[in-house]
VEXVOFI-709303 format. One record per atom (N, C-alpha, C): x, y, z; residue in one letter. Coordinates in steps of 0.2 Angstrom, whole numbers, plus 5000, padded with zeros to 4 digits. Example, Ala and Ser with C-alpha at 12.3 -4.5 7.8 and 13.67 -1.06 7.14 Angstrom:
% VEXVOFI-709303
506649725039A/506249785039A/506649845039A/506449895035S/506849955036S/506450005039S/
***
This chain:
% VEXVOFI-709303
541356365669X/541156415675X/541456385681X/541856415684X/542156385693X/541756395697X/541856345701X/541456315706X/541256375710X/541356415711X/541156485715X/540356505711X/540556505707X/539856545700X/539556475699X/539556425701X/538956375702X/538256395705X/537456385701X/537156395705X/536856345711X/536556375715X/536456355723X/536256245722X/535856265717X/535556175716X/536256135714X/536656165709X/537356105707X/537756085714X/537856155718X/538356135722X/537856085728X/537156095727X/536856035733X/536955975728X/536955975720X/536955895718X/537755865719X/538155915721X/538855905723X/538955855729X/538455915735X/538555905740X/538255815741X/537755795737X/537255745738X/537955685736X/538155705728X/538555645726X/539155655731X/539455695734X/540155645740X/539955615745X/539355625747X/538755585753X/538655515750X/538555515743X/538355445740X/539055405739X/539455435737X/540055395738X/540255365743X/540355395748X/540555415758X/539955335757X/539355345755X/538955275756X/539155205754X/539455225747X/539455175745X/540155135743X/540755175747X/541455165745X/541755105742X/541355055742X/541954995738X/541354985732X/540955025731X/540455035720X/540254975722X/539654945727X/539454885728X/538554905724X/538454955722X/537854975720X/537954945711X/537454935710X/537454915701X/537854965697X/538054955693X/538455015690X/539055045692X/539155055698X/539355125701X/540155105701X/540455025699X/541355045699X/541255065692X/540855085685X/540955115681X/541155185681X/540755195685X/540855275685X/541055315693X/541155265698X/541455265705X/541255325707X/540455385706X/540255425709X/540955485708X/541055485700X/541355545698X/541255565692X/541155625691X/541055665685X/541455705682X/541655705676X/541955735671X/541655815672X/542355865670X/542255935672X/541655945667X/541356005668X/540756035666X/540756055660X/540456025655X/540356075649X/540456145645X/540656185644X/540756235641X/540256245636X/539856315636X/539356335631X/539556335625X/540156325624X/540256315615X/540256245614X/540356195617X/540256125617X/539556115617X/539256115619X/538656095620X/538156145615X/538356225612X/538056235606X/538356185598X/538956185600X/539256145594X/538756055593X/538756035597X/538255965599X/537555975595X/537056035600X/536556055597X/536256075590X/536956105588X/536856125579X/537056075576X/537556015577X/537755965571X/536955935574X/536655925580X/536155865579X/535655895577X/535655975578X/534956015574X/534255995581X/534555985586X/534156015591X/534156055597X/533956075602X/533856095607X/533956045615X/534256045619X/534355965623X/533856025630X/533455995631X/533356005638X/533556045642X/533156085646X/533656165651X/533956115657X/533556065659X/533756045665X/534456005662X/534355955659X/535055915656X/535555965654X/535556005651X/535856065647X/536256105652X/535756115658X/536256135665X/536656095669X/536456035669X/536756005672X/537555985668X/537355975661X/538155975658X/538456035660X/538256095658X/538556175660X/538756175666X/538556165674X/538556155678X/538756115682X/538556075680X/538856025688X/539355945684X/539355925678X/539655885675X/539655865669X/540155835664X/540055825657X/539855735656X/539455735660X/539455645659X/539855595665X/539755555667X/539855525671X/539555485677X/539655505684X/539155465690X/538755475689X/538155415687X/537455435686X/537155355687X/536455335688X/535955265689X/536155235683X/536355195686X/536655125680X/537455115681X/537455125672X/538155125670X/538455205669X/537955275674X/538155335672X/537955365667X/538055425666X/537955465661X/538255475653X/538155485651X/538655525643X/538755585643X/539255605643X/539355665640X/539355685633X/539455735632X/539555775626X/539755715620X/540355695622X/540455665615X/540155575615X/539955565619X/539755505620X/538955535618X/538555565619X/538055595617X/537955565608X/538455595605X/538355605598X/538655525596X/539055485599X/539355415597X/538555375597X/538255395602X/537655345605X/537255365600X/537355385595X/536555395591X/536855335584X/537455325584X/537555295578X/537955205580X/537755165576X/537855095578X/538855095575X/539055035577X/539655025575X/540055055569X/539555045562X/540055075557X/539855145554X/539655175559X/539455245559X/538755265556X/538355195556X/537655235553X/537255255559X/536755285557X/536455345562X/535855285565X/535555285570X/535055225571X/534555285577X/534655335579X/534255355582X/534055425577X/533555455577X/533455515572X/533055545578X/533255605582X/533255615587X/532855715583X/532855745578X/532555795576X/531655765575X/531555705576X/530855695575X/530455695580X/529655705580X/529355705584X/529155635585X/529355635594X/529155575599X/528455525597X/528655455597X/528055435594X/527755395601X/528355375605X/528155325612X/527755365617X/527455345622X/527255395626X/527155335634X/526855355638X/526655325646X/526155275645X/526555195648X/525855175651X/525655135640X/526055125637X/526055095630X/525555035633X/525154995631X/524954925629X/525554895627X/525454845628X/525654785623X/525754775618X/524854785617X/524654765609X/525054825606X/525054885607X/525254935603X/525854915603X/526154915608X/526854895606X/527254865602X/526754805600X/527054745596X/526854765591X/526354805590X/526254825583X/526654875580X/526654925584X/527454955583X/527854935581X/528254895584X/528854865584X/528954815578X/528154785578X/528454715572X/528654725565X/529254675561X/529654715555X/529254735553X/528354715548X/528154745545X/528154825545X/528154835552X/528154915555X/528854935554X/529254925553X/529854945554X/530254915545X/529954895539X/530354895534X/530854955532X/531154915527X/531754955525X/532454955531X/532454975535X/532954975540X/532854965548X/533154985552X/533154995558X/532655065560X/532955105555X/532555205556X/531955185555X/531555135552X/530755115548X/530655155541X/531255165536X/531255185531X/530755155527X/529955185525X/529455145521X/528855135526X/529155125531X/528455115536X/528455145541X/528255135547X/528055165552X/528655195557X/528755245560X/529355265562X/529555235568X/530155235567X/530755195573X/530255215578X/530355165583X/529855185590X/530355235593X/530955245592X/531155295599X/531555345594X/531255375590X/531255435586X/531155485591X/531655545593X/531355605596X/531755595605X/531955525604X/532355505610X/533155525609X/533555535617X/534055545615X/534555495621X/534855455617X/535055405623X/535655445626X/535355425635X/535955505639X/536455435642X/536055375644X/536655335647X/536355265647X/536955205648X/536655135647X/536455105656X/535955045653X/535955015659X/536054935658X/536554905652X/536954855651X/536554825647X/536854775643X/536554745638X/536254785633X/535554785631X/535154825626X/534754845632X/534754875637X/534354935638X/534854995639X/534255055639X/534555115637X/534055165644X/534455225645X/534255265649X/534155325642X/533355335642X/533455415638X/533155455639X/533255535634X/532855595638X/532355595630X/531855615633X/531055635627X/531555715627X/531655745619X/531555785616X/531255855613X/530855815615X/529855855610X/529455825613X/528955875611X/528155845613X/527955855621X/527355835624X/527355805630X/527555795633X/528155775634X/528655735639X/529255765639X/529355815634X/530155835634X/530155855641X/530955835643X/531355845645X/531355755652X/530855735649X/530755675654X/531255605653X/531355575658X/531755535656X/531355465656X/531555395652X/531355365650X/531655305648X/531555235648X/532055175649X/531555155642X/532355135640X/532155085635X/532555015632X/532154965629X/532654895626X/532754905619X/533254935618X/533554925611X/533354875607X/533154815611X/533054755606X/532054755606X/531854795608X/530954795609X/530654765614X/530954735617X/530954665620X/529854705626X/530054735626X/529554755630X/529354845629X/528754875632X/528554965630X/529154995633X/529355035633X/529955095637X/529355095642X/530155125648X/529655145655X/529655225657X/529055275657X/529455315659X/529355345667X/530055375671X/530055375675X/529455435678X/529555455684X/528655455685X/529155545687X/529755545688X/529755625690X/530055665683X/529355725682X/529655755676X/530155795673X/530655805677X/531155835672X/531655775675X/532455805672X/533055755673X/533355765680X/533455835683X/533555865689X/533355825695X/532555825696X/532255785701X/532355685699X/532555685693X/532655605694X/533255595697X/533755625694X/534755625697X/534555635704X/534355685707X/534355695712X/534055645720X/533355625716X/533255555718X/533555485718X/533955475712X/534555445713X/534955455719X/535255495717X/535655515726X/535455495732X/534855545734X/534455505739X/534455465743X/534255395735X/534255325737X/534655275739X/535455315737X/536055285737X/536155295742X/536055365746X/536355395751X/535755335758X/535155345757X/534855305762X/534555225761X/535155215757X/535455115757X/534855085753X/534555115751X/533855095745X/534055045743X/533754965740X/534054925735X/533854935727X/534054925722X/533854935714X/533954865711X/534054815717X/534254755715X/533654725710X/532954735713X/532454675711X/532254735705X/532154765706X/531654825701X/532054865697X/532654905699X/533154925696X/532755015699X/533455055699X/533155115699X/532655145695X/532155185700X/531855215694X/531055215694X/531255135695X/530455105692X/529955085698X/530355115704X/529555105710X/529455195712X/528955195717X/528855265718X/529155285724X/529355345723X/529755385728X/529655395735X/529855395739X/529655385746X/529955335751X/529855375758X/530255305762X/529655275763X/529755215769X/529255165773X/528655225773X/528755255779X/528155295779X/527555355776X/528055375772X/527755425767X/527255365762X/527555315760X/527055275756X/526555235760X/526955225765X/526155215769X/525655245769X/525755295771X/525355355771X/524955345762X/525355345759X/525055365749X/524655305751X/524655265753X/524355175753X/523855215756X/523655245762X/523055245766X/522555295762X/522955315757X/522555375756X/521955335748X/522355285744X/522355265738X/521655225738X/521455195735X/520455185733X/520655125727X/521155165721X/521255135718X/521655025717X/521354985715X/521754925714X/522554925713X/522354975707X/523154965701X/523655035707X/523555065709X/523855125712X/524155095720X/523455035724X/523855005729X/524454955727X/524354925720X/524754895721X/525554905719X/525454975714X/526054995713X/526455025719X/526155045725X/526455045730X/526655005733X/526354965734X/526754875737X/527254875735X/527154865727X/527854855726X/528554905725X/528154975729X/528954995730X/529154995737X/528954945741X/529254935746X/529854885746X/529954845738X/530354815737X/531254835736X/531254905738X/531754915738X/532054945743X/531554925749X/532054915758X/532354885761X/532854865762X/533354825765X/532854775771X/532354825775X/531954795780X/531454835780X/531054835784X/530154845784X/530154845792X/529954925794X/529854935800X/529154905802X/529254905810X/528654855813X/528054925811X/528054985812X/527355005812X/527054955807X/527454975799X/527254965792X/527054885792X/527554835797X/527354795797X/526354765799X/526454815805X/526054815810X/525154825805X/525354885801X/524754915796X/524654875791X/525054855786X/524954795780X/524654745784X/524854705791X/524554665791X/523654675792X/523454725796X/523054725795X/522554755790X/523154805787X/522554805780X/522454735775X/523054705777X/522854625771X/522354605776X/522254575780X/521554585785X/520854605780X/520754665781X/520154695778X/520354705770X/520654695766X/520554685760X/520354635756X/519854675750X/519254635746X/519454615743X/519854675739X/520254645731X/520854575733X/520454525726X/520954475729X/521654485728X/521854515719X/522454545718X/522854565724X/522654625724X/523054655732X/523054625735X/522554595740X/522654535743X/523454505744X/523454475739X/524054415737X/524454465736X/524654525734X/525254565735X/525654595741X/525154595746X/525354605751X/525354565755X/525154515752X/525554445758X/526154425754X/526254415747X/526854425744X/527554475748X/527254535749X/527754575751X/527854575759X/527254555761X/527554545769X/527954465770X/527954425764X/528254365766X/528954385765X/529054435760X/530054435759X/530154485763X/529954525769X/529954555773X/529954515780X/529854445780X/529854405785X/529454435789X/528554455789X/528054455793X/527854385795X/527854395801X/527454365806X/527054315804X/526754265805X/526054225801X/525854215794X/526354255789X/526354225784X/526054185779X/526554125781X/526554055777X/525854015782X/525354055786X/524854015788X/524254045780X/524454095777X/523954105773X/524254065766X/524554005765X/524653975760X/524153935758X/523853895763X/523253865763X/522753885759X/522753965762X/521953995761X/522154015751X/522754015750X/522954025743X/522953975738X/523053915740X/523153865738X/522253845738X/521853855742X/521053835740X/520753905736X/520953945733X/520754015731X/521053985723X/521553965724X/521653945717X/522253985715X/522554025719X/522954085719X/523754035720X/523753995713X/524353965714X/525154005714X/524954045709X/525754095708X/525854145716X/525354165718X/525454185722X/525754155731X/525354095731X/525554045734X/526254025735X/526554005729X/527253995725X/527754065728X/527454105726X/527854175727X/528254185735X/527754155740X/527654165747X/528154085749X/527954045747X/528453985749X/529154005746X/529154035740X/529854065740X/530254115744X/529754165743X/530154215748X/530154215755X/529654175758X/529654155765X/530354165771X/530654125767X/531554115770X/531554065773X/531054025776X/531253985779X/531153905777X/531453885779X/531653805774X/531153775775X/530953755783X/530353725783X/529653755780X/529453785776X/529053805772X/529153775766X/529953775764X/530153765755X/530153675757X/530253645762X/530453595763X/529453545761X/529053585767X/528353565766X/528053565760X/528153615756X/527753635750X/528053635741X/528553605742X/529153575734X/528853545731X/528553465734X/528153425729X/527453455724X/527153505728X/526553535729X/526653585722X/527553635720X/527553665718X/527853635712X/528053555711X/528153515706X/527653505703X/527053485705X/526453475702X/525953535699X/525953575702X/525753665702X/526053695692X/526653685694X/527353705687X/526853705679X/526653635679X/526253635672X/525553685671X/525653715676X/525153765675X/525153855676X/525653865678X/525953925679X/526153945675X/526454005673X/526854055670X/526854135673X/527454165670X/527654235671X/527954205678X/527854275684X/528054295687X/528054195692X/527454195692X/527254135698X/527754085694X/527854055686X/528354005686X/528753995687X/529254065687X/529854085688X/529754085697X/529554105700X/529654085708X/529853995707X/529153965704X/529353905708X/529853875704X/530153905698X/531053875697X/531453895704X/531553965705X/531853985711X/531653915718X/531153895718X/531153855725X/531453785722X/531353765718X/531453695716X/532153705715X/532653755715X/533253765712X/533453765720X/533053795723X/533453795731X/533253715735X/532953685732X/532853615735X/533453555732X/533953575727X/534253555723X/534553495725X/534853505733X/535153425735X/534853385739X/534053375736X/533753305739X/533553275735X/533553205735X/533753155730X/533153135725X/532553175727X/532053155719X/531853255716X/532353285718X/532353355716X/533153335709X/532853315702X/533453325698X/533253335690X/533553345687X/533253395679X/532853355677X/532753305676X/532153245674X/531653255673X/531553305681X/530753305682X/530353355680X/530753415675X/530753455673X/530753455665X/530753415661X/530653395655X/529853425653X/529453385656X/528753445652X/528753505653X/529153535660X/529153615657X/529453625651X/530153605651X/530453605644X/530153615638X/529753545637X/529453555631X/528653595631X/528553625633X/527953665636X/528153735631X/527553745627X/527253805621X/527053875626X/527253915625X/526853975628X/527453995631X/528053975636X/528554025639X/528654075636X/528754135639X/529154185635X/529854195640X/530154225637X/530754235637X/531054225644X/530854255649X/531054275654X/530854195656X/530254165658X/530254095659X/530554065659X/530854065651X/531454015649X/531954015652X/532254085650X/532754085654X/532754075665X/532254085667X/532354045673X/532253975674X/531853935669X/532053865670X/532553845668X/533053885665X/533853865662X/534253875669X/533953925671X/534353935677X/534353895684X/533553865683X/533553825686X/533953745685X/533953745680X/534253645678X/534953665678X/535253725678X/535853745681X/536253715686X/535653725691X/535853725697X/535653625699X/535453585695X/535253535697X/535453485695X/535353405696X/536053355695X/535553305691X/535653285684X/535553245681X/535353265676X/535853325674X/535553345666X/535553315663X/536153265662X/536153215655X/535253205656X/535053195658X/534253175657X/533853205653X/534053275651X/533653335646X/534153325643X/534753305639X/535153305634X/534953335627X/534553275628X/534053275619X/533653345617X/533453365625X/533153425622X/533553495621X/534053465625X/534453535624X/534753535616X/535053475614X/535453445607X/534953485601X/534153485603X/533753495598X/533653575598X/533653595605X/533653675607X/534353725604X/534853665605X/535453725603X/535253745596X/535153685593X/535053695585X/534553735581X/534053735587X/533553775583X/533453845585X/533753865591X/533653955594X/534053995591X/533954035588X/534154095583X/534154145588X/534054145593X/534154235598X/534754215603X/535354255602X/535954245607X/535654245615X/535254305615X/535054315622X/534754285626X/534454215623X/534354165626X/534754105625X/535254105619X/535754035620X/536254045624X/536254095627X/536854115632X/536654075640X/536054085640X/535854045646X/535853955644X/535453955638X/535653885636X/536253845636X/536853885634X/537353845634X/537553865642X/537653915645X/537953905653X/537453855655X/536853845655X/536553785658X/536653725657X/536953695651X/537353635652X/538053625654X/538053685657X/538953665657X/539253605663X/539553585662X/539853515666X/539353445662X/539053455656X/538853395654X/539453375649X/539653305651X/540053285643X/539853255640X/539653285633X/539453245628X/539453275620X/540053215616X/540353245611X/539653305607X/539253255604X/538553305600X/538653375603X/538753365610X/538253435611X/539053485611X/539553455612X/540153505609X/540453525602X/540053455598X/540353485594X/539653535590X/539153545594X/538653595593X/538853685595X/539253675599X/539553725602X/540153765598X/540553685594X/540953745589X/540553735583X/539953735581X/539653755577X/539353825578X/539153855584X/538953905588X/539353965585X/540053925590X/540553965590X/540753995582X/540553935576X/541053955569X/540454035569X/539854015570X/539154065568X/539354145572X/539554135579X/539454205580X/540154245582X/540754205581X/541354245581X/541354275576X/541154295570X/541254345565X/540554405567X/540054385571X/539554455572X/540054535575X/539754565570X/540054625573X/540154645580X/539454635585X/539554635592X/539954605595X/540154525592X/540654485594X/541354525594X/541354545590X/542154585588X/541954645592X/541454685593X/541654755598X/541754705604X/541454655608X/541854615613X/542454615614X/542654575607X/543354545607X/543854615608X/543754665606X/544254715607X/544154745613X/543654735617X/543454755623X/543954685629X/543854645626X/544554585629X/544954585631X/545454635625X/546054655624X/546254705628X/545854745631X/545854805634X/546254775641X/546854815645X/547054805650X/546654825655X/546254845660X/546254885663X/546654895672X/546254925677X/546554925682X/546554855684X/547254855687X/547154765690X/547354725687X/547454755679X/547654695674X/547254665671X/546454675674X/545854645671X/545654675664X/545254635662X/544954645655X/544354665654X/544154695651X/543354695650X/543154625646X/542654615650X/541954545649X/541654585643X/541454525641X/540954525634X/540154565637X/539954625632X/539554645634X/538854635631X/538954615624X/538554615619X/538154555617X/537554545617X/537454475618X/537654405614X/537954435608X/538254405602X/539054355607X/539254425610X/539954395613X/540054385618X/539254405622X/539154345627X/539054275628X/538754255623X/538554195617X/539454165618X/539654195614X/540454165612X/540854145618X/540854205623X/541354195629X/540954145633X/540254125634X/540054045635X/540253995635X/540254005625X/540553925624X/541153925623X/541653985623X/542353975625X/542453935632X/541953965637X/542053925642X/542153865644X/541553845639X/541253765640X/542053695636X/542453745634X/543253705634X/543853745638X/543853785643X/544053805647X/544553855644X/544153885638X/544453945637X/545153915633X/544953865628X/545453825625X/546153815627X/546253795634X/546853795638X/547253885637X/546853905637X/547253985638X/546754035643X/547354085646X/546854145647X/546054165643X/545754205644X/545354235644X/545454265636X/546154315634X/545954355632X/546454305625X/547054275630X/547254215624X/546754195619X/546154165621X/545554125620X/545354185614X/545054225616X/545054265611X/545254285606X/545854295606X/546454295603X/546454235596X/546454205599X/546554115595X/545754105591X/545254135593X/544654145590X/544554175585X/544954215583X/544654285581X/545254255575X/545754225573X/546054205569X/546054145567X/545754165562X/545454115556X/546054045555X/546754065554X/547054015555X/547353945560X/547353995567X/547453965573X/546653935575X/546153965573X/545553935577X/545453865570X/545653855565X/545253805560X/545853745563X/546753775565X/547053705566X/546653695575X/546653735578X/546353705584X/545653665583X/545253675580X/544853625577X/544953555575X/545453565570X/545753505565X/545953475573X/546453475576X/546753455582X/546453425589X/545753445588X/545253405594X/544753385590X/544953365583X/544253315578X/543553365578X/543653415576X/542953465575X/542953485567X/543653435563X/543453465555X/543353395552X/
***
């Protein structure tokens, strides 16, 4: 259809996306040099029936217009949209087999548990294959994946059921429930996108999506009106994606932290007005610190911004550590990580978190990120020597091996071409490795995407890329014969 015979809503998502560009001219938004806020021309009605019948469904009136309409895939939150033929690739894994069964009814829905989730998800739920062939069905049966957001998460749209036509975030690898986004069809989500781009929202801390819509004031407003705990706080935290916090809003939160009972809320609003830099903040540490409200405490000392605070309260949040987890432990990595160049701040003193039972994931991965950034690794050696050996999930040895880097020490390298023999033949490795090869503009190459051949491009690092380029390295990897004499050659056989 030419742009004339567009109806009135496409040419305003037109009008919205050259506004978002005009905002965001050098793609400094997450995603946005993938798809530089352009869209591939519109789908034609035989294209998108021909899709429909090979996949034996129905897509969505709203998404279904918007290919017809306004684009075939491309500018979109994230890494963009798929279009048409990318649609049909995204249902099937590297050697053509099918991993999503998208003619079933939805089993996920709003607001999962945990517990449910885990029970879902765990193999015995899922024997047989990936599909749950034998047992309970794939969690995201009935889902159609429309675009990526890096790694293993996924942007999709619901189907059937309840929620068709809704869009909904998901982690390929389970890691956690699917989130779904809070506006019901696809149309009002894009478009809230734009919006945000257009009036310099952040997506840093939260990612799009996932806080509630509105500016400063409009949520204030929703705040004044709210009764509920879980409903204030989810408010709070969508003020984290303002650049700044106007005085009214400042003026009102402080006074409502004033008269609020719930401790929760309480601590979330001194959380939020501390990385908003309100006024008398860091004198309610104290009152946290006897409350018991240590994670929260920690939160404020970190986002405070000012050094005399992080400089006052470090030892405090050394001591604190052995009892923390989630969101609070990971703050107090962040402070300890910013205290980095004072002389009794060094990886050493962080050995019992190490060997500490109960992190999950994310934890881990921030204390790695912390001993990163600190001086006296050789100190934790032994633990790392025993960690490399024993962690079976790439998606946290990637952090383990860049957080020793700059240590010398034979063991632990020649740990790393034992790594390296393991995961240079994974399939994700190789879709990596030919994403290496790839010239693009500039001459650059595409980085490893997958966490398999993020893993590898690590510990390529950790020998500088075996004295070659980037994509040489790769090269010399991926060949069985050149990588076994480079071995023999630096004593690894």
């Amino acid at each position: 259809m030419g742009k004339t015979g567009q109806p009135s809503w496409a040419k305003r998502i037109l009008k919205l996306l050259e506004q978002a560009k005009a905002k965001d001219p050098d793609f400094e938004r997450f995603g946005a040099y993938s798809h530089q806020y352009r869209l591939a021309a519109p789908a034609s009605e035989e294209q998108i029936l021909k899709f429909e019948e090979q996949q034996g469904i129905r897509l969505p009136e709203e998404f279904r217009d918007f290919l017809l309409h306004v684009g075939n895939g491309g500018a979109g939150p994230y890494y963009g949209l798929y279009g048409i033929r990318d649609l049909g690739d995204g249902l099937h894994d590297s050697h053509g087999a099918r991993i999503y069964r998208v003619q079933e009814e939805p089993v996920i829905y709003p607001k999962m548990s945990d517990e449910e989730w885990n029970r879902m998800t765990a193999p015995e739920s899922r024997q047989g294959d990936s599909m749950g062939k034998g047992g309970e069905a794939h969690p995201y049966v009935g889902v159609l994946p429309i675009g990526s957001q890096g790694c293993t998460l996924m942007t999709g749209l619901m189907l059937a059921g309840p929620y068709r036509g809704q869009v909904v975030y998901c982690d390929e690898d389970y890691c956690g429930p699917p989130f779904f986004v809070r506006e019901k069809g696809f149309l009002s989500w894009y478009e809230r996108w734009l919006r945000e781009v257009i009036a310099g929202y952040s997506d840093e801390e939260t990612g799009f999506g996932m806080n509630i819509d509105g500016n400063p004031t409009q949520l204030m407003e929703l705040y004044e009106q709210a009764q509920d705990p879980e409903e204030k706080i989810e408010i709070i935290d969508s003020y984290y994606k303002f650049e700044t916090l106007p005085g009214k809003q400042k003026t009102y939160f402080k006074q409502a932290c004033a008269r609020e009972s719930d401790m929760e809320v309480r601590m979330k609003l001194i959380k939020m007005m501390a990385r908003f830099h309100v006024p008398g903040m860091a004198k309610e540490l104290e009152t946290l610190w006897e409350y018991g409200a240590y994670a929260e405490a920690v939160s404020i000392i970190t986002y405070e911004g000012t050094w005399e605070v992080k400089e006052a309260w470090y030892e405090k949040v050394f001591e604190i550590l052995p009892k923390l987890h989630g969101e609070g432990f990971r703050d107090a990595c962040h402070t300890i990580s910013a205290m980095k160049e004072y002389p009794n701040v060094h990886a050493g003193r962080l050995k019992e978190a190490l060997g500490r039972d109960g992190l999950d994931r994310n934890d881990r991965i921030a204390l790695f990120h912390c001993i990163k950034d600190l001086k006296g690794k050789e100190e934790v050696l032994d633990y790392f020597l025993e960690y490399l050996s024993a962690e079976e999930e790439p998606g946290i040895l990637i952090y383990a091996v860049w957080c020793t880097e700059g240590v010398e020490d034979r063991q632990l390298q020649e740990l790393f071409v034992k790594l390296m023999d393991k995961y240079r033949t994974h399939e994700n490795t190789r879709f990596d490795y030919k994403g290496s090869q790839m010239v693009l503009k500039g001459g650059a190459c595409m980085g490893a995407s997958r966490p398999e051949g993020q893993l590898t491009s690590n510990l390529m690092r950790q020998f500088d890329y075996f004295g070659l380029d980037y994509r040489g390295a790769w090269k010399l990897l991926m060949d069985d014969g050149r990588w076994r004499e480079w071995k023999q050659r630096n004593g690894f056989l």
